[in-house]
Residue, then its C-alpha position, 0 to 999 in steps of 0.5 A: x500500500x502506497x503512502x497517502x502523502x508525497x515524500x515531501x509532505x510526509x518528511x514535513x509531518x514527521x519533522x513536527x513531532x516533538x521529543x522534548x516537552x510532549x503534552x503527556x512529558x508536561x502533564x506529569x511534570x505539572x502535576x509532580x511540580x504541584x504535589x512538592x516533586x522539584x526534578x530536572x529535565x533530560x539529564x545528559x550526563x544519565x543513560x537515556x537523557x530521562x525526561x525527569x529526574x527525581x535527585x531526592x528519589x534516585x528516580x528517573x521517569x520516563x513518559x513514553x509515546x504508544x506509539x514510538x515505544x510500541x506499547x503491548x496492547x494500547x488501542x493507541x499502538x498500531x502499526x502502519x499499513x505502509x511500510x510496515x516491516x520498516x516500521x516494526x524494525x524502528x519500534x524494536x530498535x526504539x525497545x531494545x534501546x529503552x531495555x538498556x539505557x534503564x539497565x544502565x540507570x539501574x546499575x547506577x543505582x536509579x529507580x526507573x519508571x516508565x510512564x505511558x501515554x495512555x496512562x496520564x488519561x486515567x485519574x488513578x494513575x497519579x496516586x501510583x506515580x507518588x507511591x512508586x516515588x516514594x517507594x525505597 
């Protein structure tokens, strides 16, 4: 199945996804601001340039799109119908990177966890986050 778009237009679009300060990334920094949390952001001296780093927890969060992170059985993750084989390798690569940049966080002694997209749209999800925090 061919592409809906032109090359040039699809190059446009995929150019306009963010990295950095996502809506769900700036969610869940608002809401750790708001409950007493101070963190810094994508940190470059750790593994995996985390979104958020607790220093007070040794806790790094990571807020993963569904979608690049391939997210098991999110109604968000889907695989294209273009290109699909190219993009199943890019999903796996992605994973396969998250698995060790958190092995290395965890050998420096950090607690990593992992935020989905999916996720932030639930209520009780913020309780969890505190709880997981604080855990030791």
């Amino acid at each position: 199945m061919a592409d809906v778009h032109d090359k040039a237009t699809r190059s446009y679009n995929m150019s306009r996804i963010k990295n950095k300060n996502t809506k769900p990334e700036m969610l869940v920094r608002k809401f750790l601001f708001a409950n007493g949390f101070r963190y810094r952001i994508n940190d470059k001296k750790l593994p995996g340039k985390p979104d958020i780093v607790l220093p007070k927890y040794k806790t790094v969060i990571f807020v993963n799109g569904c979608f690049w992170h391939g997210h098991e059985n999110c109604k968000y993750f889907k695989l294209p119908r273009t290109r699909t084989e190219w993009w199943k390798n890019k999903i796996e690569k992605n994973k396969e990177n998250d698995l060790r940049k958190h092995s290395q966080l965890v050998e420096l002694g950090y607690k990593v966890l992992i935020v989905w997209e999916c996720e932030i749209k639930n209520k009780g999800f913020y309780n969890t986050i505190i709880d997981d925090i604080k855990k030791g």
